[in-house]
C-alpha angles and dihedrals in degrees: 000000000000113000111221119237119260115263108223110249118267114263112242115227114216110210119245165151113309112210088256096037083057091038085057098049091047082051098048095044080048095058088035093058086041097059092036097047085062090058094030084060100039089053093049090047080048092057088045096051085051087050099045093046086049088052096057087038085064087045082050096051095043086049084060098040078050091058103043093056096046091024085231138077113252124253119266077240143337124247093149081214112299139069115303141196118221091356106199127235132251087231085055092060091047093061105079090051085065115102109261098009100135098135081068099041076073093063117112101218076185086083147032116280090244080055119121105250091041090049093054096058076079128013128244108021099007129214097341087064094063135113119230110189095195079073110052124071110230084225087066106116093196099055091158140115117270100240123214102238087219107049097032085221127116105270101172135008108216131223148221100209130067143161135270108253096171134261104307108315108078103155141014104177092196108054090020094233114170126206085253082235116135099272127039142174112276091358133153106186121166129202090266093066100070092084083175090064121254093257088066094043120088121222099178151005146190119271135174129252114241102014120180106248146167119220129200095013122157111251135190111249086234113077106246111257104233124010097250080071090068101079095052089054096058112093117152134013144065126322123197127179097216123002098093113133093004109129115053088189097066118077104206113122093241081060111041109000150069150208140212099232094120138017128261114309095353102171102234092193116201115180118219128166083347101304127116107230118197088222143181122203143190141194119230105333120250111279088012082127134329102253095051118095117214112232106171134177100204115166133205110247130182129160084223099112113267107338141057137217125247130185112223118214095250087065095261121135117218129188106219113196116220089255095067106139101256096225080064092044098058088027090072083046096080130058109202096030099117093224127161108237120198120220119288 
């Protein structure tokens, strides 16, 4: 009997993915991590914006802890009169009276923050060099040190937050005028003296690391009227491209103030080798000498859409939208200006 050949054994076909069945799921995980990213993003700004209000409520409460220990607010900076090297800031004198803050309890206010003893909290560059997280927005793109282009070696750490030094005036050495913002040089101003309350009174707002500035410019003694006039009043000076608000030590308004010329984010543009620069810019700098008076356009800047925080006197934080009338703007800039506020 004839035995029939074997048949091979039948080939077993495992179900899957056809081309176009895989190019639709790609398609379909492509449009799923589009419409997440967008939440995924606003919830992590969210979580920015919380960090950076906590951040000027701890600048409120050491303002308050300040001011119950001297029974008066500090100068934005010290100059005693006359001209100064290294003058120090008034958010420099705040940070010992935050919880924890040790490292800045070390500091000798006596002398300037290059000096010898202050350099030698932390080598190389000493206390100048440090980072102080209370200070920077978790939102700031350029967290980094300031380097000496000589050395190669840090030379500054920058900052988000600084104080309210009026509308444009901030200085005038001779007749010793102040801005009439919250925070002044030499000063010695008491609660008492904000005639306008504490809660209508700004302490600090949101800056941005690393703004293009001049310095020492000469300035008219009116505010310019738009910010496209800024540019045509500037005549002297130096310019920089990006060390505006770079060194919280220093307490010189381009540093670690700002005024209420103009509202929120306003774009101040200034037009150099072709390109358009978003500037601030200051006259002679306070304690330059002792016969120069300090007009400064310094503009609050964040990167939260559209607004910016500000902490109020009375310890309070406010987010203030790009669209604030100006008149209220500059109105919470003062702090004796009898103005009527409306609600915020």
């Amino acid at each position: 009997m004839k035995t029939l050949p074997r048949q091979p054994a039948a080939i077993s076909s495992s179900a899957g993915f056809t081309l176009v069945e895989l190019l639709v799921v790609i398609a379909i995980i492509g449009i799923m991590v589009g419409l997440l990213l967008p939440a995924v993003q606003a919830a992590r700004e969210a979580a920015r914006r919380m960090s950076c209000q906590n951040n000027i409520k701890q600048l409120g409460l050491a303002l308050h802890n300040y001011e119950s220990s001297f029974k008066m607010f500090p100068p934005s900076t010290i100059t005693d009169g006359g001209a100064a090297s290294q003058p120090w800031s008034g958010l420099a004198f705040l940070l010992p009276y935050l919880e924890g803050n040790s490292t800045f309890e070390k500091i000798n206010f006596s002398v300037g923050y290059h000096h010898g003893t202050n350099q030698s909290l932390f080598p190389p560059n000493g206390i100048a060099t440090v980072r102080v997280p209370m200070l920077l927005c978790p939102s700031e793109p350029q967290d980094r040190s300031r380097i000496n282009t000589t050395t190669n070696l840090p030379e500054h750490y920058p900052l988000n937050y600084t104080m309210n030094v009026g509308r444009y005036l901030v200085y005038n050495p001779v007749s010793r005028t102040d801005g009439a913002g919250a925070f002044a040089v030499n000063a010695r101003i008491k609660p008492n003296a904000f005639l306008d309350g504490l809660s209508n009174t700004m302490a600090f707002g949101e800056v941005k690391a690393f703004t293009p500035r001049w310095q020492d410019a000469v300035l008219p003694v009116t505010p310019p009227t738009s910010p496209e006039a800024v540019a045509a009043s500037i005549s002297g000076g130096a310019w920089s491209d990006n060390s505006g608000h770079t060194e919280w030590v220093c307490g010189r308004a381009i540093h670690t103030g700002f005024t209420t010329t103009f509202g929120p984010n306003t774009k101040v543009p200034y037009t150099i080798g072709g390109q358009v620069f978003d500037i601030d810019v200051t006259s002679s700098r306070e304690g330059r000498n002792t016969t120069d008076t300090t007009y400064a356009v310094i503009t609050t800047r964040s990167y939260h859409v559209g607004m910016v925080h500000v902490g109020l006197m009375d310890g309070s934080v406010r987010g203030m939208t790009n669209s604030i009338d100006l008149n209220t703007w500059q109105s919470l800039g003062t702090r004796a200006g009898h103005e009527v506020i409306p609600e915020l």
